[in-house]
Structure formats: structure tokens, C-alpha cells
N, C-alpha and C positions, 0 to 999 in steps of 0.2 A: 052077877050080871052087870055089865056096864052102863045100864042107866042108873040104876040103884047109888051106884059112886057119882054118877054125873049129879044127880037130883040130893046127895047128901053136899057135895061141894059146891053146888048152883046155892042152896044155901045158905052155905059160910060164908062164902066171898063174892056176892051180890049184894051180903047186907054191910059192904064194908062203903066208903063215901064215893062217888063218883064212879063206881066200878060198872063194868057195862060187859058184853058177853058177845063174840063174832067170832068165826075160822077163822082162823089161820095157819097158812101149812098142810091143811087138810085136818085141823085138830081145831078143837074148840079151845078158844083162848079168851081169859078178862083180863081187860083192861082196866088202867083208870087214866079214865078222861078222855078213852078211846087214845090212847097214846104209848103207855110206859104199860110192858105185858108185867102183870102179877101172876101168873101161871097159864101153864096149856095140861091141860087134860090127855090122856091117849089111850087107847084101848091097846096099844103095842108101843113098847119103849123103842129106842133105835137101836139095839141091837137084837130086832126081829125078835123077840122073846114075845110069848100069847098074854102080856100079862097088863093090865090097868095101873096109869100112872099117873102121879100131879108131875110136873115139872115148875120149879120156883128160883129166885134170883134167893144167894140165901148170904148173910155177913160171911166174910172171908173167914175160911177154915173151916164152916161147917158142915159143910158138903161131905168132905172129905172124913172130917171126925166120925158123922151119923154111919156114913156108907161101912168104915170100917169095924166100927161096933156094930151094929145092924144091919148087914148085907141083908139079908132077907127083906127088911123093910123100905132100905134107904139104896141109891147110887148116885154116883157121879154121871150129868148127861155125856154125851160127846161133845167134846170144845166144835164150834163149826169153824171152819176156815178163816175166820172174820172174826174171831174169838167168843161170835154169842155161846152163852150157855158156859162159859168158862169157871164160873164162882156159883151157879146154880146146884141147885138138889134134885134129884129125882126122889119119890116116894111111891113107894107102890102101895096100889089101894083095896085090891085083893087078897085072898087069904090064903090063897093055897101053903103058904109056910107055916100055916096056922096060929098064927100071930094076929088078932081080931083088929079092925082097923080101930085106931083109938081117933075120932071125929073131933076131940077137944086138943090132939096135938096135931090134928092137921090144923085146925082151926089157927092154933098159936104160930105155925108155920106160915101158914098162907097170910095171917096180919104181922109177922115179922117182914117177909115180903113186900106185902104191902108198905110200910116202912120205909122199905131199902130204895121204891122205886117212887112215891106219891109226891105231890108238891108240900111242902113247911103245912100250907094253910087245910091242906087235906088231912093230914095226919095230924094236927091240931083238934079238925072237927070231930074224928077221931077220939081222940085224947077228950074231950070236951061231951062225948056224948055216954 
């Protein structure tokens, strides 16, 4: 069920520094700093598929790598018109491919992320804590 995923990832990435939690889209998204998205959550990816997802900004090329080794777990979002989502990961957080979700690689996913988008002195405190 999809609060179960929302309530395992409200934890990982709430406890990361400045990160804060609002819609957007119609999806729930954190931020940090209320500024630079570190994921959006979905109960439906965009290509209308029933399934539970994180979406994340992820380093160049891994998007692509994950999805094609692990289609069941990993894809590529849609590039939007404006190029958001262009270098981003989708991960699906559901089981039906019966692949259990592993919490501790989301975890490293969503603070890779975090990484890609926080200011120097965030990801220091980070690093410092």
C-alpha cells in the first residue's frame, strides 16, 4: 500500500539537513531548503502504469545504467518539455516483480540526490554529521 512506502521514505529523506516535505504536481515532493526538489513520490509513474514510485535527480548515466539492468526496479522519467527529469531515476517501490524493496538503496539513492541538488554547506553538515 502506498502509505507504507510514503512513511518508509518520509523517513529516509526528512532526516537528511534542510529537507522539508509539500505537493507538488499533485505528488508529494522534498525539498531542501523548500527550493531544489530531491524527489517526488507517486502512486502512478507517467506512463499511467498502477505502480509506486520515488523519482530523483541522479549523476549522469545512471539513470539509464540502473533502468537497463533492473527494469523491474529502476526507469527512466519522461524528459518534460523544458528538459526537467532529463538525467533523473525513477525507482519503483512496490513489489509486484517480486523484488523486496531494499530501504538501505533507496536510502543511498535519495542521499546521492541529495548531493546532486543541496548547497556546498548542506552537504558538508551532512558529511559532518
Amino acid at each position: 500500500m502506498p502509505e507504507q512506502e510514503r512513511r518508509q521514505l518520509r523517513e529516509r529523506v526528512l532526516a537528511l539537513p534542510a529537507v522539508t516535505e509539500r505537493l507538488s504536481h499533485g505528488a508529494p515532493c522534498f525539498f531542501v531548503g523548500d527550493k531544489w526538489p530531491v524527489c517526488y513520490f507517486h502512486d502512478l509513474d507517467f506512463d499511467d502504469r498502477a505502480r509506486v514510485s520515488l523519482m530523483c535527480p541522479a549523476p549522469y548515466g545512471v539513470a539509464g545504467g540502473l533502468a537497463r539492468l533492473r527494469p523491474g526496479r529502476f526507469y527512466r522519467p519522461a524528459t518534460s518539455a523544458n528538459g526537467v527529469f532529463r538525467d533523473w531515476l525513477g525507482m519503483f517501490l512496490d513489489e509486484t516483480d517480486c523484488e523486496p524493496v531494499d530501504w538501505d538503496e533507496v536510502a543511498a539513492i535519495v542521499e546521492d540526490a541529495y548531493r546532486l541538488v543541496a548547497p556546498k554547506r548542506l552537504v558538508t553538515r551532512l558529511d559532518d554529521h
